[in-house]
C-alpha positions as CSV (number, residue, x, y, z in Angstrom):
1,X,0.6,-21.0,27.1
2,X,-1.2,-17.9,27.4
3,X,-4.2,-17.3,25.2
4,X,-4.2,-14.1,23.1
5,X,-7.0,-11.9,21.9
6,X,-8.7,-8.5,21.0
7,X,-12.7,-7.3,21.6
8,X,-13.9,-5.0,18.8
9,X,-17.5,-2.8,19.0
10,X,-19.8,-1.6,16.7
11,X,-22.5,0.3,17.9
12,X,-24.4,3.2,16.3
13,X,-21.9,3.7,13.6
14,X,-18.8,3.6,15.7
15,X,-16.0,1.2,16.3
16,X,-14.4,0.6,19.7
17,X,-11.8,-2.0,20.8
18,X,-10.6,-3.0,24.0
19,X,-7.4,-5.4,25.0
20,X,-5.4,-6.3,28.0
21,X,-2.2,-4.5,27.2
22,X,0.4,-4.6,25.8
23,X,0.6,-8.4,25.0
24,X,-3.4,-8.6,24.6
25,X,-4.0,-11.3,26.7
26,X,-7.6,-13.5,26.6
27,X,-9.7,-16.1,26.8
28,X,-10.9,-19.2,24.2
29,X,-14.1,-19.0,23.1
30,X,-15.2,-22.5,25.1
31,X,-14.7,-21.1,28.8
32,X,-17.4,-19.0,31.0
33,X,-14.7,-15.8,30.9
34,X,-15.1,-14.8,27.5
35,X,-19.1,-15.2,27.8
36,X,-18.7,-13.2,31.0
37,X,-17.1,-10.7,28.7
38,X,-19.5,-10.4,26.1
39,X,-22.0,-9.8,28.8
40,X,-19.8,-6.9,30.1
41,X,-19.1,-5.3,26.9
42,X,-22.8,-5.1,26.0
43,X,-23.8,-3.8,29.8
44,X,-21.2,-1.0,29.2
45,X,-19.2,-2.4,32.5
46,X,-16.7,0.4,33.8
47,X,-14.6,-2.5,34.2
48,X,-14.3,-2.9,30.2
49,X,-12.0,0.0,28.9
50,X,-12.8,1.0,25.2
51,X,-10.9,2.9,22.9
52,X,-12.0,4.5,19.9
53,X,-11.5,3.4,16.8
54,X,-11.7,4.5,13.0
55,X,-12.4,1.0,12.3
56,X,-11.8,-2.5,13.3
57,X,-8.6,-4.4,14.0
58,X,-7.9,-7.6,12.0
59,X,-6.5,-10.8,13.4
60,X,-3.1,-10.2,13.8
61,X,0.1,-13.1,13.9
62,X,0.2,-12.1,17.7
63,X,-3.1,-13.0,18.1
64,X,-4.5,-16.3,18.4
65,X,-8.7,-14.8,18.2
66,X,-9.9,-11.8,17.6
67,X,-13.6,-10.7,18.5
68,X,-15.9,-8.7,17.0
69,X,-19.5,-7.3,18.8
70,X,-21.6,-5.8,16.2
71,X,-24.8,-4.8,17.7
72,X,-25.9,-2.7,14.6
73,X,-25.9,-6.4,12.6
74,X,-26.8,-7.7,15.8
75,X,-24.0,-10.7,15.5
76,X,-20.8,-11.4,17.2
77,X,-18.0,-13.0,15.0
78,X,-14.8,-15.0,16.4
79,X,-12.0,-15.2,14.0
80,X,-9.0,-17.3,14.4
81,X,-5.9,-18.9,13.3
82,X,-6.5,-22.6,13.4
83,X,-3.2,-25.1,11.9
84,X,-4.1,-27.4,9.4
85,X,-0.5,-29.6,8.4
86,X,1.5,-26.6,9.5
87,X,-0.5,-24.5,7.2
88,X,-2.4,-21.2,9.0
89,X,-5.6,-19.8,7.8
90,X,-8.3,-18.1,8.8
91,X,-11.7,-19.3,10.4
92,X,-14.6,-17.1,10.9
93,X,-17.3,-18.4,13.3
94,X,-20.8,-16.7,14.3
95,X,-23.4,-16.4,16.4
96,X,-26.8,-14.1,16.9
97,X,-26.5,-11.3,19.8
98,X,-30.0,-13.1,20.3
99,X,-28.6,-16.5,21.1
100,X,-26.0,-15.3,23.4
101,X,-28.4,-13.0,25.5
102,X,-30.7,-15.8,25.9
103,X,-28.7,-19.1,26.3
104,X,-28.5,-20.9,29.4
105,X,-25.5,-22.6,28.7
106,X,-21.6,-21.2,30.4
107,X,-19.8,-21.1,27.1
108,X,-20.4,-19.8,23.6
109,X,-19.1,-22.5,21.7
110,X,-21.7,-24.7,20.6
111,X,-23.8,-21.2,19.2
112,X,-21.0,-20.9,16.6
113,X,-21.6,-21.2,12.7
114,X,-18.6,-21.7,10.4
115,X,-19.0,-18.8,7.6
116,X,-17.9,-19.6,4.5
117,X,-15.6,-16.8,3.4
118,X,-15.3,-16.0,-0.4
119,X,-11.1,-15.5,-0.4
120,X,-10.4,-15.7,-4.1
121,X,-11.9,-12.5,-6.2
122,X,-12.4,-12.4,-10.0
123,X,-9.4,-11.8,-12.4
124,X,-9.7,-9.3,-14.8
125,X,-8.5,-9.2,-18.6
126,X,-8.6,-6.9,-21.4
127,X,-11.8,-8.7,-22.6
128,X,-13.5,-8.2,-19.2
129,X,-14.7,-4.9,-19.4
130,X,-16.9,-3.4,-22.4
131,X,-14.7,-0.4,-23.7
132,X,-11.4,-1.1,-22.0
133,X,-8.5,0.4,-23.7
134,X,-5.4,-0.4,-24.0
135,X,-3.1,0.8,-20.7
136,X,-0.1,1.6,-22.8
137,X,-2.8,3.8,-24.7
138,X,-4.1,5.3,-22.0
139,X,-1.0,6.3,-20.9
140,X,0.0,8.1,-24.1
141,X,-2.9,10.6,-23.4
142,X,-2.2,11.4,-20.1
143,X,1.9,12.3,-21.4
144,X,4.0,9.3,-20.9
145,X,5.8,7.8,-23.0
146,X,8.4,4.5,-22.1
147,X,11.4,6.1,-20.7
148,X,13.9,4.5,-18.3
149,X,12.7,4.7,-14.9
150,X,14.1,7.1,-12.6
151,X,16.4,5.7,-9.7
152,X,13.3,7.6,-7.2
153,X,11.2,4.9,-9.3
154,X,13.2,1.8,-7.7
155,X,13.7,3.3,-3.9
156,X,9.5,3.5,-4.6
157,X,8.7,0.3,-5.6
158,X,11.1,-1.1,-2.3
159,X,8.7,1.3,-0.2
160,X,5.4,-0.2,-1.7
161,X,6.5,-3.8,-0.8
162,X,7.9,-2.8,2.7
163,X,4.6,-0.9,3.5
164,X,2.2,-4.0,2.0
165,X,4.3,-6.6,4.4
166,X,4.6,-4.0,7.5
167,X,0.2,-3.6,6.9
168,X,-0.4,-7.0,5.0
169,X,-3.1,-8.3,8.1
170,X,-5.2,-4.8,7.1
171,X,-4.7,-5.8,3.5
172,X,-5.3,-9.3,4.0
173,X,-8.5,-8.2,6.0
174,X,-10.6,-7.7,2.8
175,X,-14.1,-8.3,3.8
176,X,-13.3,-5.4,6.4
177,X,-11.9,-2.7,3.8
178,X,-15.1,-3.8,1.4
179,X,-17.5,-2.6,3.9
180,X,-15.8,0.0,5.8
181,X,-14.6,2.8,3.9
182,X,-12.4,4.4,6.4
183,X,-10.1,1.6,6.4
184,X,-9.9,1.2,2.4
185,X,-9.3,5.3,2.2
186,X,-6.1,4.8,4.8
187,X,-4.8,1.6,2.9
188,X,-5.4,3.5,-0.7
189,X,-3.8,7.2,0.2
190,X,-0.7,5.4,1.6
191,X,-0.4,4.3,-1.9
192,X,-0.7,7.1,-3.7
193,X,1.4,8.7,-1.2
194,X,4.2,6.7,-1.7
195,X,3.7,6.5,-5.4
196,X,3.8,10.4,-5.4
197,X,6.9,10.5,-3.4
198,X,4.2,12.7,-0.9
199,X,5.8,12.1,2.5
200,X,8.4,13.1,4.6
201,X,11.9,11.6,5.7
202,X,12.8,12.1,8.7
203,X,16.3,11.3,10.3
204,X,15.6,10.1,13.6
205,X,14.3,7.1,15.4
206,X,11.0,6.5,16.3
207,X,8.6,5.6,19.4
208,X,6.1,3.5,17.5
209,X,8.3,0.9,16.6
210,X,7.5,-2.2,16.4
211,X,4.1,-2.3,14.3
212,X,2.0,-4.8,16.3
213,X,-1.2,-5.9,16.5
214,X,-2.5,-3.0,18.7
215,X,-1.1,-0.6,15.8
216,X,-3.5,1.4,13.6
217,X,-2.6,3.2,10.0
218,X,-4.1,6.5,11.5
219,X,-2.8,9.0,9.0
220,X,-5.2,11.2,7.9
221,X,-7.2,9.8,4.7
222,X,-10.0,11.1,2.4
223,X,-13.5,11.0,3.7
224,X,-14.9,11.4,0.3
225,X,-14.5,8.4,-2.3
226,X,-13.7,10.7,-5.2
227,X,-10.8,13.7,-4.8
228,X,-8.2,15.3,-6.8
229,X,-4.7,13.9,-5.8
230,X,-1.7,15.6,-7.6
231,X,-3.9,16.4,-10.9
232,X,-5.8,13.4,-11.0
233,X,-9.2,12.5,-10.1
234,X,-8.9,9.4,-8.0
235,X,-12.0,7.3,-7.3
236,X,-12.1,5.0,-4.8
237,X,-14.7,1.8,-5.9
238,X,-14.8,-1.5,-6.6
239,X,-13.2,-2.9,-9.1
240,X,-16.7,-4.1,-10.9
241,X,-17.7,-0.9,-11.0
242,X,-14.9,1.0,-13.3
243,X,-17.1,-0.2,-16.8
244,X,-20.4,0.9,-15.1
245,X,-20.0,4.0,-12.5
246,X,-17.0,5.7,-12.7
247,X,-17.8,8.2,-15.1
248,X,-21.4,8.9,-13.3
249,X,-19.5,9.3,-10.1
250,X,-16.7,11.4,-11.2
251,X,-19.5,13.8,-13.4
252,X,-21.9,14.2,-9.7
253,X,-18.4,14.9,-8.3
254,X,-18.5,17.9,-10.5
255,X,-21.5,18.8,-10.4
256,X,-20.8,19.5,-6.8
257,X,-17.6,21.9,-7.5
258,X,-18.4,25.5,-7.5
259,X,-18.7,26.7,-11.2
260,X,-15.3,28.8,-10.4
261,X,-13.3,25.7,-9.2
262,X,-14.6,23.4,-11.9
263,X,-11.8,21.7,-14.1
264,X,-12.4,21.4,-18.0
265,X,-12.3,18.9,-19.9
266,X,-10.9,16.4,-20.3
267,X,-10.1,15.6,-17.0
268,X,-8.1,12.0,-16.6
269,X,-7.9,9.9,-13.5
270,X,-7.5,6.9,-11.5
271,X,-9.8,4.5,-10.4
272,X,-8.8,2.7,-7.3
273,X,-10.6,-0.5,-5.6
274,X,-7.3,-1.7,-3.6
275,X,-6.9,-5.1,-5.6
276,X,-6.7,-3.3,-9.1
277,X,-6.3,0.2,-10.4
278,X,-7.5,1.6,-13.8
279,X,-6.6,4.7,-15.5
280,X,-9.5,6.9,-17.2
281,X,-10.4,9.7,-19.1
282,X,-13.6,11.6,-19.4
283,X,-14.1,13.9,-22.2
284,X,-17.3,15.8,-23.0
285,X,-19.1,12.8,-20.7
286,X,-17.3,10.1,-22.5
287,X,-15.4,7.4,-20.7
288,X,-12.2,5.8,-21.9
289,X,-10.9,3.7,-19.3
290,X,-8.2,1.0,-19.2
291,X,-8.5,-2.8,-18.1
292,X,-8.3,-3.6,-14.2
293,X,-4.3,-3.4,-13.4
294,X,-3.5,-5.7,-10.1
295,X,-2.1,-2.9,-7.4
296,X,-2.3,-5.2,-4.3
297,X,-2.0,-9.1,-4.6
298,X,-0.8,-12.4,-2.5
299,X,2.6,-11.4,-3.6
300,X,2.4,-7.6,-3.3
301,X,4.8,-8.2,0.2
302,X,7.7,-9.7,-2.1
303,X,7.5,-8.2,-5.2
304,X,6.1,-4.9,-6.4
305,X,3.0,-5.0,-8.5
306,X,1.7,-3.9,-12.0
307,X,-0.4,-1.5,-10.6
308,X,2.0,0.0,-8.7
309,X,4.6,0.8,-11.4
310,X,1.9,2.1,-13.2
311,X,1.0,5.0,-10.5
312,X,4.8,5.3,-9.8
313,X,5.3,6.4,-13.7
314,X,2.0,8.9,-13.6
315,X,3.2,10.7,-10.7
316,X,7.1,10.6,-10.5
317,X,7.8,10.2,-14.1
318,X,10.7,12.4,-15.3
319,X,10.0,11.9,-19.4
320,X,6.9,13.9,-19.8
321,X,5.3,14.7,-23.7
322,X,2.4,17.1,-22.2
323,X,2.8,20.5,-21.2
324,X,6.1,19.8,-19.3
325,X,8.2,18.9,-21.4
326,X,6.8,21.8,-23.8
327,X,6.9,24.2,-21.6
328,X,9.0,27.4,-21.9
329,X,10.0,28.1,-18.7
330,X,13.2,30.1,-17.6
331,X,14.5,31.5,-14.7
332,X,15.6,35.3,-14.4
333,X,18.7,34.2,-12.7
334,X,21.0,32.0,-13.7
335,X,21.5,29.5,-11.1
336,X,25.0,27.3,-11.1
337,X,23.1,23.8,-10.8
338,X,25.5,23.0,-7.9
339,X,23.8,25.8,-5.9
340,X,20.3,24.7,-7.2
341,X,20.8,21.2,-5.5
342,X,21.7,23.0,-2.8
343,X,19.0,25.6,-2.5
344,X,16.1,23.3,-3.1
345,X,17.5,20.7,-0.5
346,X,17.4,23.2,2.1
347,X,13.4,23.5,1.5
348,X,10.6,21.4,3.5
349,X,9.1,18.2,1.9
350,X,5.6,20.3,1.9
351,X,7.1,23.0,-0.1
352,X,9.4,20.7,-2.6
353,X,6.3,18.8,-3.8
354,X,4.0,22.0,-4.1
355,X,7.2,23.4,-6.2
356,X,7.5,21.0,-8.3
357,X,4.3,20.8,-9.3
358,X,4.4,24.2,-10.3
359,X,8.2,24.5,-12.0
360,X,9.1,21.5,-14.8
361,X,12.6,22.5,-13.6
362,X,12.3,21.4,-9.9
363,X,9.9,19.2,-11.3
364,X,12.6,17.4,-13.4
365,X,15.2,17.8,-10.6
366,X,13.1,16.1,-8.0
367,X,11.9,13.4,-9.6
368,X,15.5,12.5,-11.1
369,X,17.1,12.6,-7.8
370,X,16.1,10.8,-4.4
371,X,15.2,14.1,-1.9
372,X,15.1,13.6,1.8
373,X,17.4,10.9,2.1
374,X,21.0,12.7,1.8
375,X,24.2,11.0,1.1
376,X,22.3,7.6,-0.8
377,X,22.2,6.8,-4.5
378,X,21.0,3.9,-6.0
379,X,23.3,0.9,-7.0
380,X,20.9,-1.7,-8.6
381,X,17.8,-1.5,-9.7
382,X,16.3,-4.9,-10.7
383,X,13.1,-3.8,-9.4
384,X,12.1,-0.9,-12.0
385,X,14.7,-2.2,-14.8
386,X,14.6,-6.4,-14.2
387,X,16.3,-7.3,-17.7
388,X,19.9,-6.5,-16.1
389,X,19.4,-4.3,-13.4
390,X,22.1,-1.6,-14.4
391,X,21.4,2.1,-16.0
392,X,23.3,1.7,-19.0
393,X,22.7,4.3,-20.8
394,X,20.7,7.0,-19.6
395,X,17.4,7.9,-22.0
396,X,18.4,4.9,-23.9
397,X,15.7,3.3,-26.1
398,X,13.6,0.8,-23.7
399,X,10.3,-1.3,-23.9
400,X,8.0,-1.9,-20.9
401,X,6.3,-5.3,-20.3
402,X,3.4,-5.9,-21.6
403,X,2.5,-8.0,-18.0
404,X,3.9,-6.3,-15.4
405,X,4.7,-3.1,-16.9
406,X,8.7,-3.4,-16.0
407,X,10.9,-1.1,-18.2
408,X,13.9,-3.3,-20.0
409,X,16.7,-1.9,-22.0
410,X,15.8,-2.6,-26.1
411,X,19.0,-4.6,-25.9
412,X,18.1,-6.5,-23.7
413,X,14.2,-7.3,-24.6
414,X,15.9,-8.4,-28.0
415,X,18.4,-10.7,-26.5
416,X,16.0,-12.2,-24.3
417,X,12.4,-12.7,-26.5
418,X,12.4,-16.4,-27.7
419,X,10.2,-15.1,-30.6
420,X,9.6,-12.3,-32.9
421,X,10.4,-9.0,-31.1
422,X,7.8,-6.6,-31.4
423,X,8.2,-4.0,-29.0
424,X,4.6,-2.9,-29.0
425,X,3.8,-6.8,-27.6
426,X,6.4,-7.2,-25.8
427,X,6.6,-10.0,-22.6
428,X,9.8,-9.4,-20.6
429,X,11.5,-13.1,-19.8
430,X,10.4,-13.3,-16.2
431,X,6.6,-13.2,-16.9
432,X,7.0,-15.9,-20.0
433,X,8.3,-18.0,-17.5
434,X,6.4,-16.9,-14.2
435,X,3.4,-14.6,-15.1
436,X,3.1,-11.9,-12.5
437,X,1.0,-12.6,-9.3
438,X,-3.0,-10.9,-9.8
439,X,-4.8,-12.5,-6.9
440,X,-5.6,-11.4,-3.9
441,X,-7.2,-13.8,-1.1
442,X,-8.3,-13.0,2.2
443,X,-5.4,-14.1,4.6
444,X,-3.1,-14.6,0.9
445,X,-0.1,-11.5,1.5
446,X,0.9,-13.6,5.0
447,X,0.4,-17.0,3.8
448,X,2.5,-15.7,0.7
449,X,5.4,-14.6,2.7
450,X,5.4,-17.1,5.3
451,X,6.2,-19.5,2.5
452,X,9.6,-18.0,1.6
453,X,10.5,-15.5,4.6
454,X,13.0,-13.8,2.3
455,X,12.2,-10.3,1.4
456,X,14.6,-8.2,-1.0
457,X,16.5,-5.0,0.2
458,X,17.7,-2.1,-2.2
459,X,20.9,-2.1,-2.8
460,X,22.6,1.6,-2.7
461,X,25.6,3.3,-2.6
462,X,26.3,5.2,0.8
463,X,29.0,7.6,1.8
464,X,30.4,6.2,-1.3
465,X,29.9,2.6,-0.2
466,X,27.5,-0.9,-1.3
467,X,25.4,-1.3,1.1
468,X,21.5,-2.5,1.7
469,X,18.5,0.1,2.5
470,X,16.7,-2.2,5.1
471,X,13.7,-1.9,6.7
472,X,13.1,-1.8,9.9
473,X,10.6,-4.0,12.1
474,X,11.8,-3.4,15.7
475,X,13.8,-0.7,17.8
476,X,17.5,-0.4,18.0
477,X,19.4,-2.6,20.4
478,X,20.6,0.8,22.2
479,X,16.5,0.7,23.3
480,X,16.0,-3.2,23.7
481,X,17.8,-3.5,27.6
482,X,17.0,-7.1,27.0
483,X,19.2,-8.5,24.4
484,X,22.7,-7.0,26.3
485,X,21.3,-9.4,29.2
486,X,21.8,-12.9,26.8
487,X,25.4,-13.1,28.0
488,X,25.9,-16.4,26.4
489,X,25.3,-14.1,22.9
490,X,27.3,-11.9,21.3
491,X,26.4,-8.4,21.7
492,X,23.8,-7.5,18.5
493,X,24.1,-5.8,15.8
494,X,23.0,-2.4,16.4
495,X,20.2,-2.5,13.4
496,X,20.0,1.5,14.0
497,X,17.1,3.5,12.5
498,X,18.2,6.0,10.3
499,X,15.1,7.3,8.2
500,X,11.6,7.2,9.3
501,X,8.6,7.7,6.8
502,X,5.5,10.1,8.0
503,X,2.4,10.7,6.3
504,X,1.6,14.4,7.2
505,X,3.3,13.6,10.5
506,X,2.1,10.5,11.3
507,X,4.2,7.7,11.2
508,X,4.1,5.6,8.1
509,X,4.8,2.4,9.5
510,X,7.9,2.4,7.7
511,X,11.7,2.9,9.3
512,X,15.0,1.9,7.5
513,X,18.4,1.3,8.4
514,X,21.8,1.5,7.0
515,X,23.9,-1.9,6.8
């Protein structure tokens, strides 16, 4: 069986990798070859190709070690995916660059210390944090007030899910994304992105396809850890630091902003450390910030999280009571709403988003309606409306969950609570009887899935007929030669890729399918 593996490099602040393409193949850490290789990576040998990197590669399912030369630390770390009763996880083993330059013996093995890795991260409550406020609070100020979801909401929450599972070994890296801040910046702004609806469809297949271990998230990211995103100051930190820094960060932010450019107060915003999100505000220096909201968890490749339902209402919310839903504004020309459908579907992705966050009218339109993907329309939606699924009644009075911040018909919270109904402390049915996921372990998205190996589709209508929205995690058949060569098979389904998702023209990671 042949032995896989990746080399990563630090040196003088830069990452470099280097693999035998395209299937990685390598050497165990007890034989003279991958000695002889550490000896030729450090030497610089031509013979050793490196490619640069924005930051290291995780260990991937495809891989069965991954190494890791860090001559600025001055160590060199082997992690792999040892079995234990059919269970995988994660071992880390290290050694000195010292040792290895000066031992006499043929292998590295014996020079190897087990790390203990810390997997399992603090959970937050309400009491946690001095001064946490309430998140359904919090969300009053910034304008939102418990509306039904829009059906963009539950294509959105299907995205978030697909693009944890297609990135979970990044995300399940976390000791990487904690020290290296280009890494968290790519994982965070694909977020947002997708919470934002700030992408753009395309209908066509795609080259990068499949996402394997030699694939990077290279869309461009923030280099800064605190930036205006959409109206909101986001700030990128760790979750133990929302009750302590964010308000000194987001005020030396300012201080740096040209006296012209600078925003007044109050200026509200989102804290973002990966495993939690909060929501703040900052008037006249004063923080008011909410609890810790889990964003990405162990489950966060199955379900979609708290966190992210949150971010999907700030940004793509069509029940606004700030200056939207005040606002005045009226066109000269009376447009037939027939040709405004038409007219604003004939504009770029680029230009639709920068309109509607300049018109409440396109603004309204957009986020009420699911643009870029012609000809599809939601037919369930048990992700953004889990008491029943179905849009009864549209603007009809709802409660969101109190736990995982799921929007439920008023009907249907009523039907369902097994006590007292009080809308303001509400608990939908499914977190009474299975609290939402708000872990996240080193390793714990992939362990998580490979449990179950079912993940959900959305369900839509298209062309006028039920059908699934699937994701996509390999190239047609029409490009894969090799499967009309099983002749003792039936021919395959043709799994085509109809819709691919880029970040400012890089490829998302994400391509769906029609069935």
């Amino acid at each position: 069986m042949v032995t896989r593996g990746l080399w990563n490099l630090h040196f003088d602040g830069k990452w470099y990798r280097w693999f035998h393409p395209p299937r990685g193949r390598s050497s165990s850490p007890d034989t003279r070859t991958t000695l002889y290789t550490i000896h030729q990576i450090l030497s610089r040998s031509d013979k050793v190709k490196l490619e640069t990197v924005p930051f290291p590669t995780p260990l991937h399912i495809e891989l069965d070690y991954v190494y890791t030369i860090d001559e600025d630390a001055g160590h060199f770390t082997v992690t792999q995916w040892p079995g234990v009763n059919g269970t995988l996880h994660r071992r880390v083993r290290r050694a000195t660059l010292a040792s290895i330059r000066e031992t006499s013996l043929s292998t590295i093995e014996t020079l190897l210390d087990d790390m203990v890795v810390v997997s399992k991260y603090k959970e937050y409550s309400l009491s946690d944090l001095n001064g946490a406020t309430d998140v359904h609070h919090l969300l009053k100020l910034f304008g939102i007030t418990p509306s039904i979801p829009a059906p963009l909401n539950e294509l959105q929450f299907q995205l978030f899910t697909d693009f944890v599972f297609t990135w979970r070994f990044y995300f399940d890296d976390i000791p990487t994304w904690k020290t290296s801040f280009p890494i968290f910046s790519a994982l965070a702004i694909g977020i947002l992105r997708i919470a934002a609806w700030d992408f753009e469809v395309r209908n066509a297949d795609t080259e990068d396809l499949p996402i394997t271990f030699s694939s990077l998230p290279q869309w461009k990211a923030a280099i800064e850890k605190v930036f205006w995103f959409h109206k909101y100051l986001v700030i990128c930190c760790n979750t133990e630091e929302i009750g302590t820094s964010v308000a000194a960060k987001a005020n030396e932010y300012l201080s740096r902003v040209d006296n012209d450019a600078r925003v007044a107060q109050p200026i509200v915003g989102i804290a973002i450390s990966i495993r939690h999100i909060s929501l703040f505000k900052i008037d006249d220096g004063n923080l008011l910030h909410s609890s810790p909201i889990p964003l990405v968890t162990n489950a966060s490749a199955l379900s979609c999280s708290p966190g992210f339902k949150i971010l999907a209402y700030l940004f793509t919310s069509t029940h606004w009571t700030g200056s939207s839903a005040k606002s005045t504004e009226s066109w000269a020309a009376k447009i037939p709403m027939e040709v405004f459908d038409t007219v604003l579907k004939t504009f770029t992705p680029r230009d639709l988003i920068s309109m509607a966050q300049a018109s409440s009218l396109v603004e309204q339109w957009y986020y009420s309606s699911i643009p870029q993907i012609c000809n599809i329309t939601i037919h369930k939606s048990p992700l953004s409306i889990p008491c029943c699924g179905k849009r009864k009644i549209q603007d009809g009075p709802g409660v969101y969950c109190l736990d995982c911040y799921g929007w439920s018909h008023m009907e249907c919270a009523e039907q369902s609570s097994s006590m007292h109904f009080d809308k303001d402390k509400y608990i939908c049915s499914s977190c009474q009887e299975n609290s939402p996921c708000t872990v996240l372990e080193s390793g714990g998205i992939h362990q998580t899935y490979r449990k179950t190996r079912k993940r959900k589709s959305c369900s839509v209508f298209h062309r006028g007929e039920s059908t699934d929205f699937l994701l996509r995690v390999s190239k047609p058949a029409s490009r894969r030669p090799e499967l009309w060569l099983m002749r003792t098979c039936p021919p395959p389904p043709p799994q085509n890729v109809d819709y691919t998702i880029f970040f400012s023209g890089v490829f998302s990671g994400l391509a769906y399918g029609i069935d």
